[in-house]
C-alpha positions as CSV (number, residue, x, y, z in Angstrom):
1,X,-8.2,2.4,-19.0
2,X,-5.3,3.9,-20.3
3,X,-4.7,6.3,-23.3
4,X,-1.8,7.5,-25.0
5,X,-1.6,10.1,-27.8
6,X,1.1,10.7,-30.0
7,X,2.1,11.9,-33.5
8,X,2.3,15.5,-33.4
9,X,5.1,17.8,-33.8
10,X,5.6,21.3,-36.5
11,X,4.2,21.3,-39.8
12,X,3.5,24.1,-42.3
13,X,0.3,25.3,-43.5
14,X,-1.4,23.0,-45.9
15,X,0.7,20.2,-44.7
16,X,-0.2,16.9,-43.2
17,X,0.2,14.9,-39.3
18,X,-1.6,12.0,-38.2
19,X,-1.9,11.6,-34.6
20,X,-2.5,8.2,-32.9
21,X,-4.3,7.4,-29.9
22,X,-3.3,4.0,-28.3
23,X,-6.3,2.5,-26.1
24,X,-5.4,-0.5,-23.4
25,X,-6.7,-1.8,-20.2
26,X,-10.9,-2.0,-21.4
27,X,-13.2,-4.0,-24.4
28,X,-14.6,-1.9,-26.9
29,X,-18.7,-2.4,-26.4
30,X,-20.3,0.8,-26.5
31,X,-17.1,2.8,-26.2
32,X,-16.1,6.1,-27.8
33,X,-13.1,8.1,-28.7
34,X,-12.6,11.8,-28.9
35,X,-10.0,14.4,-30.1
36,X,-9.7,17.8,-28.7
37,X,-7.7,20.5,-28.8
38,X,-6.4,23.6,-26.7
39,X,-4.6,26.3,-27.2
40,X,-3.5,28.6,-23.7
41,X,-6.3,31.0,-22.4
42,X,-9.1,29.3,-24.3
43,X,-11.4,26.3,-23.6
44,X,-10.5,23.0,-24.4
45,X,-12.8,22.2,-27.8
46,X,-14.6,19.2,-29.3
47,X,-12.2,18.2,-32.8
48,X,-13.9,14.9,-33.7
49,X,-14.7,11.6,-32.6
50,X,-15.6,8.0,-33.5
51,X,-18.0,5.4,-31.9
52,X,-16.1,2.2,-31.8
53,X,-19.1,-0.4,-32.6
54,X,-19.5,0.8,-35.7
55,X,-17.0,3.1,-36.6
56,X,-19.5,6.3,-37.1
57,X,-18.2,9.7,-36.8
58,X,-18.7,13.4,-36.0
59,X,-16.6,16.0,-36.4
60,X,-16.3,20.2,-35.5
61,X,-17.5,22.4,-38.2
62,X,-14.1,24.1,-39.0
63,X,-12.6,20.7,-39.6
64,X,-14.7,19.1,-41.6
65,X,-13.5,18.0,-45.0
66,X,-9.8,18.6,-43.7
67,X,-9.9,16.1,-40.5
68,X,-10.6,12.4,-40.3
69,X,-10.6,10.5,-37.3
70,X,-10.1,6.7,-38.1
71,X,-10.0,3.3,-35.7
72,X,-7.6,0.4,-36.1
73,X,-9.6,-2.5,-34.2
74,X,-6.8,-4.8,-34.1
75,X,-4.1,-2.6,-32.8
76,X,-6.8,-1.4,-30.5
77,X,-5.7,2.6,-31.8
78,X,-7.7,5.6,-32.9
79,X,-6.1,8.0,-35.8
80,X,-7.0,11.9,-36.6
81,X,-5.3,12.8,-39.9
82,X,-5.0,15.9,-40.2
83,X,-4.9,17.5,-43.9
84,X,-4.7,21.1,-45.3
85,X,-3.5,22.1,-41.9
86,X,-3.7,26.1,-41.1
87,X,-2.3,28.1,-38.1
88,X,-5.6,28.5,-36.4
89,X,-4.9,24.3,-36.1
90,X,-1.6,24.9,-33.7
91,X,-2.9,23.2,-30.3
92,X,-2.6,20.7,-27.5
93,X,-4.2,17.4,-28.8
94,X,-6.1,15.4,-26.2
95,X,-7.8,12.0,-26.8
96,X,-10.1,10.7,-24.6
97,X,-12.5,7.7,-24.2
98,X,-15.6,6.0,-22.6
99,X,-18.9,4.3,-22.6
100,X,-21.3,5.8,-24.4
101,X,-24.4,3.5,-24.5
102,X,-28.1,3.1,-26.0
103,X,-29.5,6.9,-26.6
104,X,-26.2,8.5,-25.3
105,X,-24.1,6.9,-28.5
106,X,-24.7,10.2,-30.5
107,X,-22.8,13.3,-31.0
108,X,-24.0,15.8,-29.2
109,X,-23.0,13.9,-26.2
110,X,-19.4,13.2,-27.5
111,X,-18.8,16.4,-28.1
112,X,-18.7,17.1,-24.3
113,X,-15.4,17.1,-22.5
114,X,-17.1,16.4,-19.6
115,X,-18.4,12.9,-20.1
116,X,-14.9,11.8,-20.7
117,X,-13.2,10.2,-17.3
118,X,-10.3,9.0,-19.6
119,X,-7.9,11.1,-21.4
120,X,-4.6,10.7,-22.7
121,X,-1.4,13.2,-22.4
122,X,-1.5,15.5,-25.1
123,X,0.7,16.5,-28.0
124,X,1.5,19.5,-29.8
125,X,0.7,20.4,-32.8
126,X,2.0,23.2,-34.5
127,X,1.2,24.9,-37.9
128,X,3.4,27.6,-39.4
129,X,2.2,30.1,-41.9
């Protein structure tokens, strides 16, 4: 399984980025796809994520309402838009993927980095005030 992130770059506050997640090499049954983000000397945190059998999602607190993560079945590609963007945003984005099955398709268990075997390079986002 292979992921590939893209789509960020410098924005200013209240501005707009999509990022795109490209997912190859695996079906889709019971999969699911994360965002997080990092920023240097802090741990790498939970942004959203979407179950790809139905399209559900779940999202961190302090995006909600701002963030919206999105699947594109046939070009096998996950979206996070990113709206009213503010400095505390500027980060490394990281997708990542993997099966997520029966009672585990929730989101307290895609919120956790560690389930994740798959990840994609990140991409920088940055937010200036």
């Amino acid at each position: 399984v292979q992921l590939q992130a893209s789509g960020g770059g410098l924005v200013q506050a209240g501005g707009s980025l999509r990022l795109s997640c490209a997912v190859s090499g695996r079906t889709f049954s019971n999969y699911a796809v994360a965002w997080f983000r990092q920023t240097p000397g802090k741990e790498r945190e939970f942004v959203g994520a979407t179950d790809w059998n139905d399209g559900s999602t779940c999202y961190e607190d302090s995006v909600k309402g701002r963030f919206t993560v999105s699947r594109d079945n046939a070009k096998n590609t996950v979206f996070l838009q990113m709206n009213s963007l503010e400095p505390e945003d500027t980060a490394v984005y990281y997708c990542a993927g993997d099966l997520f099955g029966g009672s585990y398709s929730t989101c307290s268990y895609y919120k956790r980095q560690t389930n994740y075997d798959n990840w994609g390079q990140g991409t920088q986002v940055t937010v200036s005030s």
